[in-house]
N, C-alpha and C positions, 0 to 999 in steps of 0.2 A: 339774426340770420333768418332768411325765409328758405322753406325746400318746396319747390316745386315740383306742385303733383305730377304724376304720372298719364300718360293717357294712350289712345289706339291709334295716334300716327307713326307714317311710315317710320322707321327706322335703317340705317343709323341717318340722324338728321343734323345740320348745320346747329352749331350752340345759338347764333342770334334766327333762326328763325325759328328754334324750338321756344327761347325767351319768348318770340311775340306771338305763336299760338297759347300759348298760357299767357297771355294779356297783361303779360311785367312790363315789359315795352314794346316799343318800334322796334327793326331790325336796326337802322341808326341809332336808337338810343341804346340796344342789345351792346352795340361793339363799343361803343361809349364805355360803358359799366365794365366791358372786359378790359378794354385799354386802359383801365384806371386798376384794375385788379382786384375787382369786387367781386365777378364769377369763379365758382367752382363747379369743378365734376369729378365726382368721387372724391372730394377734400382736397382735389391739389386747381391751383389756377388755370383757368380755361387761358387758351388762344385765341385768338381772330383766324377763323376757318377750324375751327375742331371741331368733331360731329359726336351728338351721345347716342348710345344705344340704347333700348328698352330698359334694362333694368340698372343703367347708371342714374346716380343720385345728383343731383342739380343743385346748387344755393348759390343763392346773390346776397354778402355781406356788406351793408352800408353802413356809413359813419352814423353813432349816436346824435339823433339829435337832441340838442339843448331848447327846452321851452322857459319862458320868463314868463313869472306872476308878480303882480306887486299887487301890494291893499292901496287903493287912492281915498285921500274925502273929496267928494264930490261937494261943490258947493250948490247952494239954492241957485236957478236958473240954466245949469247946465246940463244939458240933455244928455240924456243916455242913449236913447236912440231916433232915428228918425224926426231932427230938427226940421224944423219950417221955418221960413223965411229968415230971419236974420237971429235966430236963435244960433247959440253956440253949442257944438257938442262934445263928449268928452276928446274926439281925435284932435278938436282945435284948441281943446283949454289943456293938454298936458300935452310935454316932449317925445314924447314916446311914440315908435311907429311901428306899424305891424300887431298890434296889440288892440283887442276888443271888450269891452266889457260883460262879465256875464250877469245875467238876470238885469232888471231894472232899479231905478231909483226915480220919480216922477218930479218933475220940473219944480216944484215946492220944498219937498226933501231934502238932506243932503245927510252925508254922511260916508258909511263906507261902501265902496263895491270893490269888485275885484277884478286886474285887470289882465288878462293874459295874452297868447299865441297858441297855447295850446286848446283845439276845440276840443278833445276828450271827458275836457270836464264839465261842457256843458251840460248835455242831461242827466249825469249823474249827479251835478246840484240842482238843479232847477225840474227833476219831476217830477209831480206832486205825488209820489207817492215814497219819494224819498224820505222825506219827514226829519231833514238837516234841520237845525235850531239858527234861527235869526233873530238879534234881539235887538231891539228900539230903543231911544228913550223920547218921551211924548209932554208937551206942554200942553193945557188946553185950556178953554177960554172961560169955562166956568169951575166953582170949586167941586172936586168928586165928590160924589154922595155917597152914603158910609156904603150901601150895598153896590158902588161899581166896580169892585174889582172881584166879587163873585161873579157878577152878569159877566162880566169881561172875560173871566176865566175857564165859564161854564160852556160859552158858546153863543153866536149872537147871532139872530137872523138879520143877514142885512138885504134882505130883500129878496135874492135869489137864491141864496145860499146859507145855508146854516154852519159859522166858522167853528172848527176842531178847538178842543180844549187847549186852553195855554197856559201863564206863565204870566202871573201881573205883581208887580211891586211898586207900590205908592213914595213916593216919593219924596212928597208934596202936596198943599192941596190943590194944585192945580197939574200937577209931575208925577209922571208913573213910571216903568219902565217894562216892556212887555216881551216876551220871548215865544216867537211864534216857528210852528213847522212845517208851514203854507207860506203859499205867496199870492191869493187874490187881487187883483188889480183895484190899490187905492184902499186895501181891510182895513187897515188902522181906522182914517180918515171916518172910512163908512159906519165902524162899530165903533165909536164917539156918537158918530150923528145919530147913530140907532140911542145911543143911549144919554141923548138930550145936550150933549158938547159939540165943541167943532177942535177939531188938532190947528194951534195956532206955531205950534215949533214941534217936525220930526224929525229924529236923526237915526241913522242905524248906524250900531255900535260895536256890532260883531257879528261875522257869519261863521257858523262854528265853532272853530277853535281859532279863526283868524280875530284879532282885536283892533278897535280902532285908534285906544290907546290916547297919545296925548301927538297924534300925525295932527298936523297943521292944517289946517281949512285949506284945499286947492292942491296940497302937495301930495308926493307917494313914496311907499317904501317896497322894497323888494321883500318877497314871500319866499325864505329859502332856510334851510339847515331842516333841523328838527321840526318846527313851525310846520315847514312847506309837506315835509313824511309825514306827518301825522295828518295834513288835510287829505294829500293824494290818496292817503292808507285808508281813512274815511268813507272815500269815494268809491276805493274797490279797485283804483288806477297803479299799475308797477311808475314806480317811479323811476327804475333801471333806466 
């Protein structure tokens, strides 16, 4: 329910043209929402042609909306955002419409993002000051030296920036798995280079609480029950 403030127009005033001085609608789209039976004054249904006075109370009840998230794996070569030329992007590689991807995944990559309708939660996973855990898992081209997965962990200038402490587990000697609470464009990649590798296989594996599990290269599953309440609860978003 929304209530609509109060304010120092004439009174008593027409119900849809009080709706379009407080900027809820048009006077057309006002009588719309009443002919549907969304408006109230004073808790009972407005009319088409009723007028409120100063200290009557105002709400427009609309239907709950329903938002979709699914986890997708992205495969290597499909864009996340802003493709060029005959590149494919994620609205042309999966069935789904209406739905965008939040944060990135870089044309090399693949793995999981996340894909929704709801924009609510984009800055509250993607601001860097959020400091949400995303974790990888990293192939690279040389074998680790005993001391990488301190420098890794401690912090690593890559040039412009000095990255926040993380989250490194070895894997392998060429396999690690890293859990970071940033998102610089390309970090991984960079903090290998800084520390004499190159990333020949990255995948991300989990954004939060969401997992990527054993989902198939290309396909997706929906984000919902318990899963989905504990990401939206995360974020600080009613899931109501």
């Amino acid at each position: 329910m929304t209530d609509i403030a109060d304010n120092t127009e004439k009174y008593p005033m027409r119900i849809n043209k009080y709706l379009a001085l407080k900027n809820y609608s048009t006077r057309r789209g006002a009588d719309a929402l009443i002919e549907k039976k969304m408006v109230f004054i004073n808790g009972k249904h407005a009319a088409l042609g009723d007028k409120v006075n100063e200290n009557d109370i105002v709400s427009v009840r609309q239907p709950k909306r329903t938002y979709r998230y699914y986890a997708y794996n992205k495969p290597r070569e499909v864009i996340t955002h802003s493709p060029q030329g005959e590149e494919v992007d994620i609205k042309h590689a999966v069935d789904l419409s209406g739905v965008f991807p939040i944060g990135r995944l870089d044309k090399d990559s693949h793995g999981l993002i996340i894909l929704t309708d709801d924009g609510r939660i984009t800055d509250p996973l993607l601001n860097p000051e959020s400091d949400h855990e995303k974790e990888y898992r990293v192939t690279v081209s040389y074998r680790l030296r005993p001391s990488f997965q301190q420098h890794m962990e401690n912090g690593v200038d890559i040039g412009d920036y000095v990255t926040k402490k993380c989250k490194v587990k070895i894997l392998g000697e060429k396999t690690f798995s890293i859990i970071l609470s940033e998102g610089k464009k390309h970090q991984i990649r960079r903090m290998c280079s800084t520390l004499h590798t190159d990333v020949i296989d990255l995948e991300r594996t989990r954004i939060m609480n969401i997992k990527l599990g054993k989902l198939p290269l290309g396909e997706y599953r929906a984000i919902e029950g318990t899963e989905l309440a504990t990401l939206l609860s995360s974020l600080g978003i009613n899931g109501e």
